[in-house]
C-alpha positions as CSV (number, residue, x, y, z in Angstrom):
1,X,0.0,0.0,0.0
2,X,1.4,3.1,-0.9
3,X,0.5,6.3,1.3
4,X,0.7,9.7,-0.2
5,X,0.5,12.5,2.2
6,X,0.2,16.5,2.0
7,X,-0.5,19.9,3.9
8,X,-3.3,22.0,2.5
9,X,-3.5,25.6,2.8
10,X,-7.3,25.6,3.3
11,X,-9.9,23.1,4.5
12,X,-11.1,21.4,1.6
13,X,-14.6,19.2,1.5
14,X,-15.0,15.5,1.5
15,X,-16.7,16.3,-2.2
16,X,-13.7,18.2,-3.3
17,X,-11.1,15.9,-1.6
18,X,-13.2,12.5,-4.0
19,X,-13.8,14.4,-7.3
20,X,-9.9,15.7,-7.8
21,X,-8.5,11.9,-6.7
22,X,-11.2,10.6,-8.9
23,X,-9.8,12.6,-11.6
24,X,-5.9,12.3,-10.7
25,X,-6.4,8.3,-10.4
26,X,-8.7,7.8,-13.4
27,X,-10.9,5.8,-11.2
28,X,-14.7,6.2,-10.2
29,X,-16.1,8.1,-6.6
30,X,-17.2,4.9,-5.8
31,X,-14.2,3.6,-4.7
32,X,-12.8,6.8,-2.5
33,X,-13.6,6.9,1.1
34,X,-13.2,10.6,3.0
35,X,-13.0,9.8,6.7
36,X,-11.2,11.6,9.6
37,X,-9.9,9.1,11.5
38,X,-8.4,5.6,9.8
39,X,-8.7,3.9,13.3
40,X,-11.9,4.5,13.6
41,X,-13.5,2.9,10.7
42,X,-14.3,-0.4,8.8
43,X,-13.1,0.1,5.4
44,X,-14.7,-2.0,2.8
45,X,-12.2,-4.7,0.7
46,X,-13.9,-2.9,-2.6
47,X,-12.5,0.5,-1.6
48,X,-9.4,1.8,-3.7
49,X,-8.6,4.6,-2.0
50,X,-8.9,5.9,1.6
51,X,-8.6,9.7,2.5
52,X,-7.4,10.9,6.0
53,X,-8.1,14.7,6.6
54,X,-6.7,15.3,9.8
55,X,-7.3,19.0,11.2
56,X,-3.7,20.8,12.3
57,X,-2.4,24.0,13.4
58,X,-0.7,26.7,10.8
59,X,-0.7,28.3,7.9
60,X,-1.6,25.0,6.4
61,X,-4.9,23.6,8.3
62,X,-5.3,20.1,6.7
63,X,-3.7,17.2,6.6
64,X,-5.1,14.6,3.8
65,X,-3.1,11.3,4.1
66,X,-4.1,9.2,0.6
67,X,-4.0,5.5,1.2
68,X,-3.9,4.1,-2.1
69,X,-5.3,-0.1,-1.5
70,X,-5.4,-1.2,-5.0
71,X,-2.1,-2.4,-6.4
72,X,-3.4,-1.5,-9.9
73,X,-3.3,1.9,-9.3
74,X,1.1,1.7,-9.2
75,X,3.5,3.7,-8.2
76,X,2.8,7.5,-8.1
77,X,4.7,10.5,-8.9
78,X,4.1,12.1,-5.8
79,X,5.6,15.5,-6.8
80,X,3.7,15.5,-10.0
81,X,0.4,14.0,-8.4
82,X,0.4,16.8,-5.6
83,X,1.5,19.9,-8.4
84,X,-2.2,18.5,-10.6
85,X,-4.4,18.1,-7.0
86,X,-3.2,22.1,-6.3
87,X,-4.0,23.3,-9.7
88,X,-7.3,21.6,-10.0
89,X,-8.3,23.1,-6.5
90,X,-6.3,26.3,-6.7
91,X,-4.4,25.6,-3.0
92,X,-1.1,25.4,-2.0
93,X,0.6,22.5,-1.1
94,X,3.1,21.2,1.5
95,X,5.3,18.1,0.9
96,X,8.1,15.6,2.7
97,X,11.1,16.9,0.6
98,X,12.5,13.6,1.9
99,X,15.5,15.1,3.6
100,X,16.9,14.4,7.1
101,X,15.7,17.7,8.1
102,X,12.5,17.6,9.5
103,X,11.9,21.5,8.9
104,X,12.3,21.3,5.1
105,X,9.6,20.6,3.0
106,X,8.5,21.1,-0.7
107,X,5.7,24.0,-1.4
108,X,4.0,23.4,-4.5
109,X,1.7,25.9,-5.6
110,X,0.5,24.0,-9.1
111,X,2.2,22.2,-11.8
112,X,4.9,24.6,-12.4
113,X,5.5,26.4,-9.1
114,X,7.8,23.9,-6.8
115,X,10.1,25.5,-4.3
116,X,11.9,24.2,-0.7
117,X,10.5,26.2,2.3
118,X,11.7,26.2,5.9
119,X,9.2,25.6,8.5
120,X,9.3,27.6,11.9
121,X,10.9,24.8,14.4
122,X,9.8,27.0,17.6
123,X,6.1,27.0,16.3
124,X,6.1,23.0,14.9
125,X,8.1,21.9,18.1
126,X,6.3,23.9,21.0
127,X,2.4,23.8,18.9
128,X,2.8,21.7,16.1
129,X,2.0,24.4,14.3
130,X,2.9,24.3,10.5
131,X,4.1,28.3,9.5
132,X,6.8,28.9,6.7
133,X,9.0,31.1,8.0
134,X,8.5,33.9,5.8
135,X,12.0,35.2,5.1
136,X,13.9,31.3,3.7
137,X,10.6,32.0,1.5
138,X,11.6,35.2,0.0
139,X,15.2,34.1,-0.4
140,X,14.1,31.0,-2.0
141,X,11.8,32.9,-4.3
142,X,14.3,35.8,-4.9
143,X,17.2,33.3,-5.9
């Protein structure tokens, strides 16, 4: 099973959340499940894909967690995947940039717009509280 997870920079609905993986996976409503808690609930053998929104802290409120179930569905381009779910819903994106640091993380803001961001370690420590820290943005973008 494959897991694909991202920050969103706005609370997005169940609705929203099944028609853009719908559309991203090529595979019917049917088989999407939007729940808020994966311990909590039963999840039918039939179901393709589960989707976690978790509530959080920050400048980026939601965290979806994508549980893909069906082998069929392969390996996805996680970048790419994430840079289509933002431009189909006009939101911004955080990703793992899979480094050892745990402050650095991918922003994608659609499919052309992909830059490293810093967190704030005093606000995801003490809170965990997701904020870019505003000035590693600038530099980033200004570079």
């Amino acid at each position: 099973m494959m897991i694909w997870e991202m920050l969103i920079d706005r609370h997005l609905t169940a609705n929203e959340v099944v028609t853009t993986v719908s559309k991203l996976l090529l595979i019917p409503v049917a088989d999407i499940l939007v729940i808020d808690d994966i311990t909590s609930v039963r999840v039918d053998l039939k179901t393709k894909v589960v989707c976690e929104n978790t509530a959080i802290g920050g400048d980026f409120p939601m965290m979806l967690s994508i549980y893909l179930r069906d082998p069929n569905l392969g390996e996805l381009d996680i970048k790419a995947s994430t840079g289509q779910f933002s431009g189909m819903l006009r939101c911004k994106c955080l990703i793992s940039d899979e480094s050892v640091n745990p402050y650095s993380w991918l922003l994608i803001q659609g499919t052309t717009d992909c830059q490293i961001v810093y967190l704030d370690p005093d606000k995801l420590d003490e809170n965990e509280e997701y904020v870019v820290k505003t000035s590693e943005v600038l530099q980033a973008i200004t570079n």
